[in-house]
C-alpha positions as CSV (number, residue, x, y, z in Angstrom):
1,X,-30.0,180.1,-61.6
2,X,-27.8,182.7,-63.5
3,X,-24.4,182.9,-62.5
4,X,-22.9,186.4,-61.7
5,X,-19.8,187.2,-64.1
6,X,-16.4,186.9,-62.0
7,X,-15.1,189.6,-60.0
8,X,-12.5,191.9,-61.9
9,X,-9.0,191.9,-60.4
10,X,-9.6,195.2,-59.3
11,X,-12.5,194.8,-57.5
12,X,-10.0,191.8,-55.6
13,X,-7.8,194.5,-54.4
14,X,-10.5,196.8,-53.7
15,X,-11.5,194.1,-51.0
16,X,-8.4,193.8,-50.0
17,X,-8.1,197.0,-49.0
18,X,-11.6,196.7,-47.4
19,X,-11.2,193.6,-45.5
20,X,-7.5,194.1,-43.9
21,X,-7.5,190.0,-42.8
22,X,-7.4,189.3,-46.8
23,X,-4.4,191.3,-47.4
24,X,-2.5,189.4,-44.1
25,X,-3.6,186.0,-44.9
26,X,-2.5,186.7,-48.6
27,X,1.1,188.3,-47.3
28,X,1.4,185.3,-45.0
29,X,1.0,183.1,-47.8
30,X,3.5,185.1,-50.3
31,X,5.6,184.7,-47.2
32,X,5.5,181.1,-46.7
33,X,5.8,180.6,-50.6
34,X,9.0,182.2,-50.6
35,X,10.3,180.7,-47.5
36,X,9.6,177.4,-48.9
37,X,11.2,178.3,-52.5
38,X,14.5,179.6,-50.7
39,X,14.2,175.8,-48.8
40,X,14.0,173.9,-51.8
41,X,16.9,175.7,-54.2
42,X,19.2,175.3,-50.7
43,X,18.0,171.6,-51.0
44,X,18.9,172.1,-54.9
45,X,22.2,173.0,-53.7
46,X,23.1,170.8,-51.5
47,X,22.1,168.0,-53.5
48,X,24.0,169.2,-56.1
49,X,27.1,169.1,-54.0
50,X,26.3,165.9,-52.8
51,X,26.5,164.5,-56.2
52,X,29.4,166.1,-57.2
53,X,31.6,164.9,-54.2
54,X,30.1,161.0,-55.3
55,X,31.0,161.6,-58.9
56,X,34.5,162.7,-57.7
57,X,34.9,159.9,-54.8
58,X,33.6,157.5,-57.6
59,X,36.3,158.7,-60.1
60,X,39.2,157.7,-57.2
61,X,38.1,154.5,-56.6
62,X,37.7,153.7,-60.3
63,X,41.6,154.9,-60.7
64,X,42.6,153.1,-58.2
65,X,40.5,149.7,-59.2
66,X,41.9,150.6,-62.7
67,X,46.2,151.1,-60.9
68,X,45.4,147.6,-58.9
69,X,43.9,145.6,-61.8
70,X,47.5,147.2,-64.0
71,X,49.7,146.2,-60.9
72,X,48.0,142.2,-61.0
73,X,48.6,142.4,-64.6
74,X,51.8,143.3,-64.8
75,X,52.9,140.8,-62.0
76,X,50.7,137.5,-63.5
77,X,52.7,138.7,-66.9
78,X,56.3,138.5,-65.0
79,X,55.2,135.5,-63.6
80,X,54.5,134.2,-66.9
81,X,57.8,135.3,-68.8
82,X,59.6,134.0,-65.9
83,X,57.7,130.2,-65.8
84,X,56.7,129.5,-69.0
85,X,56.6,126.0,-68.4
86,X,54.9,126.4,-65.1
87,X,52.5,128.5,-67.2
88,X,51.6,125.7,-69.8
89,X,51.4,123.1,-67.1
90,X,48.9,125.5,-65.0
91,X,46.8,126.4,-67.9
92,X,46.4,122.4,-69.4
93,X,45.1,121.2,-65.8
94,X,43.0,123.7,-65.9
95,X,41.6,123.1,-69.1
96,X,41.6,119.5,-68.2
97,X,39.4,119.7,-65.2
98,X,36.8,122.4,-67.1
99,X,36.6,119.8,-69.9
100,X,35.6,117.4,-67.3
101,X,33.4,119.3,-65.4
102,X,31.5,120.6,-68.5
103,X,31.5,116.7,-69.7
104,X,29.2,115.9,-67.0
């Protein structure tokens, strides 16, 4: 069986021309290409702004977490300046009962 050699483009829009269902089905499908790629960069968009509003809301809370962690800092050193004795007492039960417990 010998193949015939493909049909030239112009031959394509020649039967387009021809056959007027071709060219509709091929504008409905240009049609619905387009449609979908306007869909998809809006998605793009949105998405995009979605991630930028996380990236900012994530930078708050991580300024915040970073102020609150300063503030317990700053008030466990007061405490400390304030108790030294306290401070020594605290810290050699502690180490007392973690000696123990890694003992056993």
């Amino acid at each position: 069986m010998s193949r015939a050699p493909p049909a030239s483009r112009s031959s394509d829009v020649s039967a387009d021309r021809e056959n007027p269902t071709v060219g509709r089905l091929a504008a409905t499908q240009q049609e619905t290409i387009d449609r979908i790629a306007d869909e998809a960069n809006d998605a793009r968009r949105r998405m995009r702004g979605v991630a930028t509003s996380a990236a900012v809301t994530a930078k708050r809370a991580q300024n915040r977490l970073v102020e609150a962690v300063g503030e317990k800092l700053h008030k466990a050193r007061s405490h400390i300046e304030r108790n030294p004795l306290a401070t020594v007492g605290i810290a050699f039960a502690a180490g007392a009962l973690l000696g123990r417990f890694i003992r056993r």
